[in-house]
Structure formats: structure tokens, C-alpha cells
Legacy VTK file of the C-alpha trace (Angstrom):
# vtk DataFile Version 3.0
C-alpha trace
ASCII
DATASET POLYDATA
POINTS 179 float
-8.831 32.961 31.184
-9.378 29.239 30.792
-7.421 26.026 32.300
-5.900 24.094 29.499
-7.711 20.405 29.337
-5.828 16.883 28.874
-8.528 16.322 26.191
-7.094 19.481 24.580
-4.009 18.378 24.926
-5.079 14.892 22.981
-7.028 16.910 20.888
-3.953 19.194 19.231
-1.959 15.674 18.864
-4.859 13.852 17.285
-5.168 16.879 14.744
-1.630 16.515 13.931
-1.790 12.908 12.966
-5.106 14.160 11.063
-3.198 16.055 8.978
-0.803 13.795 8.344
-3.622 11.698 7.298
-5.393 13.654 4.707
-1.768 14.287 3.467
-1.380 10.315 2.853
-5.003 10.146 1.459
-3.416 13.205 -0.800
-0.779 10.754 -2.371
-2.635 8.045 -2.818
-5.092 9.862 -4.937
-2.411 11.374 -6.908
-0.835 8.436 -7.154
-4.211 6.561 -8.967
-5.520 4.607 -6.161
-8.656 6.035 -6.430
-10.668 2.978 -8.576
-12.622 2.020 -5.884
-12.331 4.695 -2.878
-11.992 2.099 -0.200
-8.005 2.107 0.752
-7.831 5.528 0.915
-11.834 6.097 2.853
-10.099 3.557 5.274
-7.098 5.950 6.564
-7.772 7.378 9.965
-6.677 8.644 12.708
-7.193 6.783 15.944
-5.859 7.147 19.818
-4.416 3.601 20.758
-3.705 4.147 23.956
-4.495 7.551 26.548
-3.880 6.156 30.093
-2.303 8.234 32.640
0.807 10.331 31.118
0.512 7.981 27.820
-0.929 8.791 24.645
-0.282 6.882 21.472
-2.259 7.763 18.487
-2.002 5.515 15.214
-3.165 5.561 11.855
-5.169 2.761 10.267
-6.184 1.649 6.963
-6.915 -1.218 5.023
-4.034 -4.031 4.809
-3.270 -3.680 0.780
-2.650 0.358 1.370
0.886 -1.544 2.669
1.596 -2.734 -0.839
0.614 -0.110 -2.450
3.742 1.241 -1.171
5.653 -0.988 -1.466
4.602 -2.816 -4.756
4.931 -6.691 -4.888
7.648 -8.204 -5.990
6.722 -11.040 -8.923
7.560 -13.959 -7.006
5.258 -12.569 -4.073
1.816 -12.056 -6.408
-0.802 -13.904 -4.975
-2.140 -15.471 -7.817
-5.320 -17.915 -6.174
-8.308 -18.115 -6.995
-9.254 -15.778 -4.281
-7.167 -13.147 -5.553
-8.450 -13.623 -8.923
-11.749 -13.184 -7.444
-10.667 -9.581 -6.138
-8.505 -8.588 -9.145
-11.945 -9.264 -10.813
-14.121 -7.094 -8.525
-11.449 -4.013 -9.599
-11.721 -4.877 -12.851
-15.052 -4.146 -12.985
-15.058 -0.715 -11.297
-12.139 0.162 -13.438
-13.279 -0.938 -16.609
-17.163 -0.963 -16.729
-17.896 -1.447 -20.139
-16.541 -4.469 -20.713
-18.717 -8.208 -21.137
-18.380 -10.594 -17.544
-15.969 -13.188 -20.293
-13.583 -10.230 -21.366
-13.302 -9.024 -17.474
-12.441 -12.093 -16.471
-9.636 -12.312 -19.536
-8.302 -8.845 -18.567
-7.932 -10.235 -14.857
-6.098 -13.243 -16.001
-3.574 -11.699 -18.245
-3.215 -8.700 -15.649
-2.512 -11.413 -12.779
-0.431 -13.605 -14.923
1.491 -10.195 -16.344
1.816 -9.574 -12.269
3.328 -13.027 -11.587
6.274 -11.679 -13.586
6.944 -8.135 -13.551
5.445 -7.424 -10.752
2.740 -4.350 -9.216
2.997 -2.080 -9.642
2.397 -2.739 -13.532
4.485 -0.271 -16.198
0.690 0.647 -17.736
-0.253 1.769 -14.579
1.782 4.851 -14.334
-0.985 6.145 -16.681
-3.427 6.721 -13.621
-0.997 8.632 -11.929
-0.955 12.146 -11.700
2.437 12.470 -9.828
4.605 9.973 -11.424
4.837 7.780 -8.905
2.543 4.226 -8.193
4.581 3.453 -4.629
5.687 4.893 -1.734
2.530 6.940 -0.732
3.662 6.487 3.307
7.114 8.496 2.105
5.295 11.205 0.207
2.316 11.698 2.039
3.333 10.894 5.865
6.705 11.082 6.276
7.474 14.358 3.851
4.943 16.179 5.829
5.374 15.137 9.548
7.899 17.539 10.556
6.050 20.351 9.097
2.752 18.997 10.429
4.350 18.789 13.969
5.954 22.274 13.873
2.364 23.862 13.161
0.525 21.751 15.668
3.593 22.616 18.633
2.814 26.190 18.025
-0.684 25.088 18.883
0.714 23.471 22.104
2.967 26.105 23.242
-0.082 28.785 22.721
-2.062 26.631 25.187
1.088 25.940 27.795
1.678 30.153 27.913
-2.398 30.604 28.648
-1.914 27.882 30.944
0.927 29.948 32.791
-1.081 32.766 32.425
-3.408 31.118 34.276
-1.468 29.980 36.840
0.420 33.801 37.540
-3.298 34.747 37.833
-4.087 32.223 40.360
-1.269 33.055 42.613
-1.352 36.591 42.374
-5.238 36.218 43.566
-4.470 33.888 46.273
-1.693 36.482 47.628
-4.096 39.296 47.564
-6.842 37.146 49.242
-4.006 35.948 51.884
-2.922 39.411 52.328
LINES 1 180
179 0 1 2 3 4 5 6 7 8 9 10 11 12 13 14 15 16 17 18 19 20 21 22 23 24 25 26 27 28 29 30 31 32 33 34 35 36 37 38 39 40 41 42 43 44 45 46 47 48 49 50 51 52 53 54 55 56 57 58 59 60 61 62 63 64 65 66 67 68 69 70 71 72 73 74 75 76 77 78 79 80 81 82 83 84 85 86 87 88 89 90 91 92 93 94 95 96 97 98 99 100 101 102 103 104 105 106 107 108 109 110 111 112 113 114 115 116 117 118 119 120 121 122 123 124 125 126 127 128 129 130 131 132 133 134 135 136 137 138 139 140 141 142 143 144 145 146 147 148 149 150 151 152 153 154 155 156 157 158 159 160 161 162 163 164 165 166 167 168 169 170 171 172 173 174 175 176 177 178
């Protein structure tokens, strides 16, 4: 038998919020975020804090993963020059066969279109495999804690009985050595 290690310990949790992870990286994809890779390749897992009895663990990601669940209201559409400049660098991943003078058409009338309806956009439903452009963070994390949890406390309460094993063990040998 084996003593059951804090990093163990931090190690079940961190799986957990793995899960939950690939679960969110799950719903993005089927939602059509995929044009670049980059939101959902930024999703992990990270401890934020271990020190003495506390252990926070977080999940990270690039800022924009936040509206893609929530969408962007019309009047909130960044429409600069610098967002121009981004909506441009999608455009080109998303549709590569166009000239550099009809991308940058497609990104104005996409922004502009934006600026009042909206992201995410009615045409984009098309990418989506699920139905659903927003609310990836509802569908992918929050559906899927619980049962995430569950599976991962089984985990835990496997190592706590071979810890108490363990333990038993340990007294009984000190009593016969005592004896």
C-alpha cells in the first residue's frame, strides 16, 4: 500500500477542470469557432493558487472566447480601424480565395452588417454544427461540471479509503511492534 500525495490530490482536481475543458473546446468547435484554431488552442487548465490547505484552479483562454458567448450587442461592435484590421486577418483564413480588394469589401460590409444586428451574424449559423453560435461556457462547462465532478470524487474517495487503509495498517503494525 501507498500514502496518498497532496500532488495527487491536485492532480484528480486539475483533471476535473481538464475535462471540463476539452468539454468547452467541444462546443466551441461545434459551434463553428474553428476558422482559425486559436480561441479554442488557448483553453487550459491552470492551478492559480496551491498554498497550504488552498487550491484554486482556473481556466484560461483568449479574451474574445468571452464574446463568443455572449455575442455583441450592435451598439457594442467595435468598429476601428484596429478591428477592421482583425476582422480582415479572419477573413482571410475563412475565405482564401478571394483578391486582398474583395477581402477587404467582405470585412467592411460584415463589420458595418455587425454595427447593426449584431454577432453573432444570422449567416453564421451555417458553420454550426449544433445550432447554436453563443453560449459555449453553458454548454460545454457548466452542462458538464456536475457530471465531471461526480466521476473525478469517485477518484478522490478511492484514494481517501487506500489512504485509511493505510493508516489501519500503520496502527495495527505499530501495536504489534509495541506489543
Amino acid at each position: 500500500m501507498r500514502i496518498v500525495t497532496y500532488q495527487e490530490l491536485v492532480g484528480i482536481a486539475l483533471n476535473a477542470v481538464e475535462s471540463l475543458v476539452e468539454k468547452g473546446k467541444d462546443e466551441l468547435s461545434e459551434q463553428g469557432h474553428v476558422a482559425t484554431g486559436r480561441g479554442i488552442a488557448s483553453l487550459k487548465a491552470k492551478v492559480v493558487e496551491s498554498v497550504g490547505d488552498t487550491l484554486r484552479i482556473g481556466i484560461e483562454g483568449n479574451d474574445y472566447l468571452l464574446d463568443l458567448d455572449t455575442g455583441i450587442p450592435a451598439s457594442k461592435v467595435d468598429t476601428s480601424a484596429a478591428a477592421e484590421a482583425r476582422l480582415l486577418q479572419w477573413a482571410r483564413v475563412v475565405k482564401p480565395g478571394l483578391s486582398e480588394s474583395s477581402l477587404k469589401r467582405f470585412t467592411f460590409l460584415t463589420l458595418n452588417k455587425a454595427a447593426v444586428l449584431g454577432f453573432p451574424l444570422p449567416g453564421s449559423f451555417a458553420f454550426s454544427k449544433n445550432g447554436r453560435r453563443t453560449e459555449w461556457i453553458k454548454f460545454g462547462f457548466e452542462m458538464n461540471a456536475e457530471k465531471i465532478i461526480e466521476e473525478q470524487f469517485k477518484v478522490f474517495e478511492l484514494l481517501v479509503e487506500n489512504f485509511d487503509e493505510i493508516y489501519q495498517a500503520a496502527i495495527e503494525e505499530a501495536r504489534k511492534i509495541a506489543a
